[in-house]
Each structure stands twice: as C-alpha cells, then as structure tokens.
N, C-alpha and C positions, 0 to 999 in steps of 0.2 A: 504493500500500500504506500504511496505516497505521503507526504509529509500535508500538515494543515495549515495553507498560510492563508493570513487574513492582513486586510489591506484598515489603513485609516482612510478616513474622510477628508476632502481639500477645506481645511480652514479660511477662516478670511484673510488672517493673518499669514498665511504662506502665500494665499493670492496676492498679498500688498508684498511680500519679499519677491515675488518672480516681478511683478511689476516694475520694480526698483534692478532689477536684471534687464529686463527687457520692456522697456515704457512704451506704452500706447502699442503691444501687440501681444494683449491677454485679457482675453474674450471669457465670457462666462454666461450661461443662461439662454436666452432669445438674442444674446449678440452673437451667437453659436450657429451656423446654419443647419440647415439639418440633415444636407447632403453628407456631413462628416460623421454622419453616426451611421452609413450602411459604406459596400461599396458597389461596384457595378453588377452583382450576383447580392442581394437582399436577402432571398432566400436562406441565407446562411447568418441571418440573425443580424439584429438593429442594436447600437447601444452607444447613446450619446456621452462622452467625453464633460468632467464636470467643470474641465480648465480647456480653452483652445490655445496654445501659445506659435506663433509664429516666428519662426528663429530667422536669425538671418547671420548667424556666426558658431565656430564647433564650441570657440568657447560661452559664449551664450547658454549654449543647450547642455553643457556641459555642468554648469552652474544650477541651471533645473533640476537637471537628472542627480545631482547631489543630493539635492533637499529633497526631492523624491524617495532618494534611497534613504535617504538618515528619517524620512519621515513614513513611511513603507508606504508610499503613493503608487500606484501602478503608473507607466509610462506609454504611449503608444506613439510612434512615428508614422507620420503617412506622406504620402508622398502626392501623387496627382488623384488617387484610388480610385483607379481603372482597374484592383486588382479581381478575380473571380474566385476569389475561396473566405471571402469572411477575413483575409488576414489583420488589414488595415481600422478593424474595427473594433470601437472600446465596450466589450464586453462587460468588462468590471467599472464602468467610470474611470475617473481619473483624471490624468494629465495627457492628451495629445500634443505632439511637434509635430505641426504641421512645417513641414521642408521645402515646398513649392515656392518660398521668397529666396534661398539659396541656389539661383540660377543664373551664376556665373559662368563662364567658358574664359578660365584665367589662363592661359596659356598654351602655345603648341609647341612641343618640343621637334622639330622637323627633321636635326640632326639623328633622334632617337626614336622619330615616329612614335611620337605619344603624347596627348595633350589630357591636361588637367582641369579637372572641370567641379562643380560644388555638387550636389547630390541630387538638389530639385531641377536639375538643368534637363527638359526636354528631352528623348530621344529625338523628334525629329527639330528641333533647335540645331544639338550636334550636327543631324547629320547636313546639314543646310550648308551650316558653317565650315563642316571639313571640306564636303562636297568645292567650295571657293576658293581651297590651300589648295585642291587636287587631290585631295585623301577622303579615304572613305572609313567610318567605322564601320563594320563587317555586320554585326548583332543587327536585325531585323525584326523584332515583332511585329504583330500585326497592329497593336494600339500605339500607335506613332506619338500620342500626348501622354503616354505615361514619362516618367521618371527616372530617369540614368540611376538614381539610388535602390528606387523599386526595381527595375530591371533586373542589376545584381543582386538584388537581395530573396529576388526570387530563380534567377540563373535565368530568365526568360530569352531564349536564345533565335524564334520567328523564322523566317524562311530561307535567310542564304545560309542558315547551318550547314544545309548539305554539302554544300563547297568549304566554307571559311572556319565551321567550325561554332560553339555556342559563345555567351557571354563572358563564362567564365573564363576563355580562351585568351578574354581581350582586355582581362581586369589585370594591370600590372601592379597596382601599390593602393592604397585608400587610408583615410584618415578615420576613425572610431571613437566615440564617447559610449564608454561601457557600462551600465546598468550601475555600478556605485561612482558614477560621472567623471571617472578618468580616462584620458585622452591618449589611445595607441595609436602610433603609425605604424602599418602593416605594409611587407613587399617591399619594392623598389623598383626601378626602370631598367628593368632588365630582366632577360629571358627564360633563363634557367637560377635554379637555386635548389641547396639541398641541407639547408640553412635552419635544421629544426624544425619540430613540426609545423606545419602551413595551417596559420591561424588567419592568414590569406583565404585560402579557399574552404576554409570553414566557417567564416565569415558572409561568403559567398553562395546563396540559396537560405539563407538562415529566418531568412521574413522577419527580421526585424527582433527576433528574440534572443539577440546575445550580444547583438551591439546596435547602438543608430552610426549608420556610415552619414560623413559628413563630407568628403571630398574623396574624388576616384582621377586616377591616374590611369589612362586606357590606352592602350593601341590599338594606333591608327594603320594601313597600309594605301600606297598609293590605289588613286581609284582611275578603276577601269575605264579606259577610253572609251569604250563601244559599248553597248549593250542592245539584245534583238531580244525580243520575246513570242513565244508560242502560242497558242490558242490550240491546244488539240482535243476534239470533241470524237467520242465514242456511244455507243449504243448503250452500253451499260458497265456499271460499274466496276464489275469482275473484270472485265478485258482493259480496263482504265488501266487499274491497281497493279495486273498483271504486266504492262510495259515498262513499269520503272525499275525494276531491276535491269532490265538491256541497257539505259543509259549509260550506266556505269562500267558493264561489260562490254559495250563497248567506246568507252574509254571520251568519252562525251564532257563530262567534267561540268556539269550544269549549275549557275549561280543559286539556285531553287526550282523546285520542282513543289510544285501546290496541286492538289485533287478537289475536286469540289461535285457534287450532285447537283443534278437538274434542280430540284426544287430549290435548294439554298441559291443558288445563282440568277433565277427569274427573285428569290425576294430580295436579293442585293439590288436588282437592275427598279425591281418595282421601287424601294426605297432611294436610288438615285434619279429617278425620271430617265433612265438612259439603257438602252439594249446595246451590249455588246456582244453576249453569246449568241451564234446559231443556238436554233433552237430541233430543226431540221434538216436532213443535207440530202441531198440523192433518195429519196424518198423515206428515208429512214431518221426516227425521233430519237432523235441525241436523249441521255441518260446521265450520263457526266460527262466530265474536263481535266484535261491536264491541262495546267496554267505553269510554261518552262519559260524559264531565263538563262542564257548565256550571255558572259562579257568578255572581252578582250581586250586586245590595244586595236587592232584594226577592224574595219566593217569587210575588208575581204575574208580574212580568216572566219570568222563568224558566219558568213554566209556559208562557206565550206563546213563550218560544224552543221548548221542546219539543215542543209541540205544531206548530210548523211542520217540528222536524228529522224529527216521526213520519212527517210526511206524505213528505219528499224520502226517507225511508230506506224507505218503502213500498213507495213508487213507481221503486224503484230494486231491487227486488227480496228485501228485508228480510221475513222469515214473522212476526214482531213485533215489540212495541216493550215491553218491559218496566219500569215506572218503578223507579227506588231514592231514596224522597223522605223515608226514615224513616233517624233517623242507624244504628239497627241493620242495616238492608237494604243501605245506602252501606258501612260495615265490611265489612260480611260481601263484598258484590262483589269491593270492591278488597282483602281481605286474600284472597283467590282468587288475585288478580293480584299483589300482591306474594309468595307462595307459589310461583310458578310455577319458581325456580332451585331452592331448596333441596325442591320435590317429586319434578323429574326426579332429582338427587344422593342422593335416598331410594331410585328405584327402578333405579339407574344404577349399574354399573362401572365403568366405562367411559366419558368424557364428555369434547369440547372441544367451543370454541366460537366462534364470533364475531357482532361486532354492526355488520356493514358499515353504512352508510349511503347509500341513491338516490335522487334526484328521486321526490315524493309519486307521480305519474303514472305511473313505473317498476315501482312496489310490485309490484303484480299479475303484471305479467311478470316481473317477475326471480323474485319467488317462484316461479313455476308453472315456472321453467326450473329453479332449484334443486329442486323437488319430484319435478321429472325424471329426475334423477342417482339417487334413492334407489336403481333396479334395478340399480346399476353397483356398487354396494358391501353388503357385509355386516350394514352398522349400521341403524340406523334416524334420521330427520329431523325432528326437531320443530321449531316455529317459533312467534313471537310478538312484539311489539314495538310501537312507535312507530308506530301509522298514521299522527299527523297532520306527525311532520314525516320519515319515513322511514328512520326507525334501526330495525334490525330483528335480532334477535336470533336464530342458527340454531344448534342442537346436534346434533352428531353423537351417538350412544349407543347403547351396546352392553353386553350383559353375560355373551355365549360366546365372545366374539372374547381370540385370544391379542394381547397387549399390544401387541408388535411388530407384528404384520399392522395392527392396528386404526391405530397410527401410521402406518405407512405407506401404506394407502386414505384416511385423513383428511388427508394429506398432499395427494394427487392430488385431493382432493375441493376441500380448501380453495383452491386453486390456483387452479381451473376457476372458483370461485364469486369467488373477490378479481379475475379478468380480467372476469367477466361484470358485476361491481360497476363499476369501471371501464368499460368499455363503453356503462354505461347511465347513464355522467355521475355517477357516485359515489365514495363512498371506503372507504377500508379499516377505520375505525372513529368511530361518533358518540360516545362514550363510555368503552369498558373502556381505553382506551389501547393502545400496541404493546408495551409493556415489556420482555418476553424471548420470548415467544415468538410474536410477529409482525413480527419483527423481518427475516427473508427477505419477505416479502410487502410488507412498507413499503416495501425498496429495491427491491422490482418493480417499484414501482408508480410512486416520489416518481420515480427515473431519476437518473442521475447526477449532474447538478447540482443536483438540489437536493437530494441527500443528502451534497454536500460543502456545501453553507450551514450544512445542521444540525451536520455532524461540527466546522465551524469553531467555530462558537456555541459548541459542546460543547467545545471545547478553549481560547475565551477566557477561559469561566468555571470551567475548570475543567484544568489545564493538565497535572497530572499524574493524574488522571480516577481521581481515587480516591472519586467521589462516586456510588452507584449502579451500579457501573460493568457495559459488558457487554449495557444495556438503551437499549430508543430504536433512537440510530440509529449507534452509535458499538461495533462488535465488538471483543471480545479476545480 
C-alpha cells in the first residue's frame, strides 16, 4: 500500500507571499478561467486550481514551489493544455504555473546546431523561427500550439518520427525547478554522454511529476531544401496499412508517413470548408489514405524517389498516386491532417481516446481486430495515425449515449484494445502520455515491479509528492 499524504489549504497569507514573488500575476477564484481546470480530453476529470500563478522566470517558480513544499501545497505546471490524458489538471487544488508567458527563443547556437529556448515557447513559434536560420527542428506533433515544455515532458514525438526520430532525440540539456524548489541543470550540448545516470531522459516523458522544466536546449539540423508530398488513396484499409512496410524495404526513407480513414478525412474537410481527398477514383470508393512526405536538397532527386514509391504503392494495391508539389496543394493536404482532432471534437459529444503504439507489421491487424469491436458497443471508431512508425490514434464517439453508459462500454473497450496492444508486442502510449486517466491501464500493463521502480523514482524526487500529484504512476 502506499503511503497517506494529505495536502494543506492555500492560505491568504501565502497568497500575499507569492504575490510579493511575483506581482500582478496571481489569480484566484472567478479571476481563474475555467479553461485551466480541464484539458482538451474532459472526460478524464475537471478540477480547478485554488492559486493560478503565471511565471515568467525558473527563479520565480522556483520560489513558489518552495513555499509549496515547506507548506505541503500540491503544485501543477501546464503549459498550453492541448494535453489528452487529464495530465495538466488540478485534481487536488492547489497551486498551478501556468508556463505559457515563458516564451522566449533566447538563442541559436548555429556552430553547434542547437538553440535555447524557455518552456512555454510554441512548437510551431520554433519551428517558424528555425524554418528562417535554415534549420528545422525535427519533432512534429500534430497540435502545433502546444508547448516545447509539454512536448518533452510528455516525449510527444508526431509525424516525421519515422525519419528523424522522437522528441527525446532532440532534447540536448534543460533547466529544472524540483518539487522542494531547487534548480538543476540537466545534459549539455552535446551528443553523447555516459556521464551517470541520465536524469536527462528521465526527466523526459515524466508529465510534469518530478520536475517543472523551465528552459530546453534542443537540436536543430539543417532543413531540407525540397519537400513533395503524396496523397495515396486505396479501397480499404487493410491494403492501406499493408504498403508501409515496402517503403522502407525499399529503401524510400520517407519524412512521414500518416494513414487516415475515409470517415475521419470527409470530417476534417467538412470542418475546414475545403475537399482535398478523392473520395472516388476509376469507379471505385476510396476507404482510406496514405498521406507521404519526402525531402531532400533537390526537387530532381525527389521526383526520382516518387516516382519509384508510385510504382511499389501501385503495385501493392494503391487506385492512385496523387502529387502535392505546389507549396498550396502541400498546406492544404497536411492542414487536413492536422485538423483531424479538433474536427471529430466539432462533431462529437462525447469523445476518448488513445494512441497505443505496435510493431509497423502489427498495424493492419490490430486495426482490423479493433474495427471489430465496433458491433459490441454503442459508439462509433475512428482511427488515424502514424503508419511509419506505429503510433496510432483510436476514438471512441458518440453523441446519444448517456455519459455514464458511454464511460463504462469505453471502459470494457479500452481494456480489450490496451491487452490486444500488448499482445502484439506494443504499448500503451507513443505520445499523449498516461497522466490521469490511463493510469489503471499503465499498471496493467508495466506489472508490479516495475511500477514500484517508477513509484520509487517518484518518491526520491519528490518525497512528499506535492508535485503533479495523483498522475503517472503514483495514486492518491
């Protein structure tokens, strides 16, 4: 059994001392909004924060999270809270830092390809900015307004994984304010290390529960001159799923590779006013899509990739092969696919989710076993994700189901689907994190020992667990 900890109350009197830390940016009550008491997945429980403080410095928040700890205040860090598992949410009350005014881009190191930046700084801010130098940072999710701190702190690593590799790839150093409000620097600018244990990449996926990062030190690599994109539309989903392993074999090397279903892709186009999918070709009704990216340095090379991926994804059952070689036609595809959450949340009540992760060769099967289940429940199944490295996105949604029913069949559903994840040599998430509400499925899945390694970790660095508390791997 776990230990019993119990939290105090925010006093006035610790209100008027943060205040005196940080003036005119500590909120309390109806000056609270009340966006920061859910995040963009509600479902996984609401709970308003009794202090909002707005940091704009590591020592600022560092000063908080002191009197937090000597006062056993729970703490919660959020960032832009685009997150989808409950993590960024105050649970127990308390004290939020909010990080979204810490959105600097303080420097680029060019000789060392890596620039420094504050925590609340945009992903796509970064990538804008690099994009200018000629560099590109790699990490790609699909929520473009989340949070360089959120990002790492949940590994959320989005589409050009397949090529470049996840988030934590590109995290080279970061600054930390620890749960009894002292300030580590973690890493360094540079590439390898064998430097003791990597409190680096433990840091890293951690959601907020062992430290608030406060400044990231990333690598960049120059950005690709060229880039073309695909449109390849198939009959159905099996023969989709089933072409992305040839890419690789034959030796194609693709910036991303994205799958998506018919239905999800008509409600991204109905929520933008705009059709870019065929939706029929040669008298045959498209079913899903491969959405590919290649880049280069030149537009000839590129065209010769293409034109041999046309020929493997022909021949592999593919009804065409649509180019996107104009940067208008490139926009318009992938703002399709980045539209794909907030079009279901338009036409949805009703919604959870997750985003297991299985062997590329699994895809096809685990999908068609998940698409199986639909008959057994009320709701309906949409699906979409990561073909190239098998992160895969599933929603449940509904919009006549009473609340209660709907939680409890998505319950029995998720269940089925996090063992059949497992089973097929996977895991329980490539990206959104477990935060608060995958937090039963995690200890399904991790087993007993090694959810006492994490609960340990969780208790060296944070001993009276007033940091996040409640999310991961550690209940109260």
């Amino acid at each position: 059994m776990m230990a019993d900890y119990s939290y105090n109350q925010v006093t006035p009197e610790l209100i008027e001392a943060f205040k005196k830390i940080v003036p005119g940016k500590v909120f309390t009550g109806d000056e609270i909004n009340a966006d920061y008491s859910h995040d963009e997945m509600p479902i996984y429980g609401k709970g308003a924060p009794t202090v909002l403080v707005e940091a704009t410095t590591t020592e600022d928040i560092a000063a908080i999270v002191k009197l937090c700890y000597e006062n056993s205040i729970p703490v919660i860090p959020r960032g832009a809270g685009t997150g989808l598992t409950g993590a960024a949410v105050a649970l127990h009350g308390g004290v939020m830092i909010d990080m979204s005014k810490m959105n600097k881009i303080l420097e680029y190191d060019k000789e060392n390809f890596v620039v420094r930046v504050e925590a609340g700084v945009l992903l796509n801010d970064l990538a804008e900015d690099a994009q200018k130098q000629g560099l590109l940072y790699p990490p790609d999710p699909g929520e473009k307004f989340a949070t360089l701190g959120g990002n790492v702190s949940t590994n959320a690593g989005g589409m050009r994984a397949v090529k470049y590799g996840c988030t934590r790839d590109y995290v080279r150093a970061m600054t930390v304010v620890l749960p009894t409000g002292e300030i580590v620097k973690l890493g360094a600018t540079v590439s390898k290390t064998s430097t003791g244990y990597s409190l680096l990449n433990l840091m890293i996926g951690s959601e907020g529960t062992l430290g608030i990062i406060t400044e990231l030190t990333l690598k960049l690599i120059p950005a690709p001159k060229e880039t073309i994109s695909l449109i390849i539309p198939y009959e159905n989903l099996e023969d989709c799923i089933a072409t992305v392993p040839k890419f690789f074999m034959e030796h194609l090397q693709p910036q991303a590779i994205e799958f998506m279903e018919k239905e999800i892709v008509l409600a991204s186009e109905r929520y933008l006013g705009k059709s870019v999918f065929p939706q029929k070709l040669e008298g045959v009704d498209i079913g899903a899509y491969l959405l590919v990216t290649f880049d280069g340095d030149d537009m000839e090379s590129l065209e010769e990739i293409t034109e041999k991926a046309a020929e493997v994804v022909l021949e592999a059952g593919a009804i065409d092969v649509l180019v996107a070689d104009t940067p208008a036609k490139k926009k318009d595809a992938w703002a399709a696919r980045s539209s794909f959450l907030e079009a279901i949340e338009a036409e949805t009540k009703l919604l959870d989710e997750c985003d297991v992760v299985v062997p590329v060769n699994q895809i096809a099967p685990y999908l068609t076993f998940v698409k199986s289940l639909e008959e057994k429940y009320d709701f309906t199944i949409k699906s979409f994700g990561h073909a190239g490295d098998g992160n895969l996105h599933i929603y449940a949604c509904a919009n006549d189901m009473d609340e209660a029913e709907f939680k409890k069949q998505v319950a029995d559903f998720m269940d089925i689907i996090y063992k059949k994840a497992a089973e097929c040599g996977g895991l329980i998430s490539g990206e959104h994190g477990i935060g608060y509400g995958k937090m039963d499925y995690l200890a399904a899945f991790a087993g007993e020992t090694s959810m006492r390694l994490m609960k340990g970790i969780k208790e060296v660095f944070d001993p009276k667990m007033i940091l996040n508390p409640g999310k991961v791997c550690y209940s109260l």
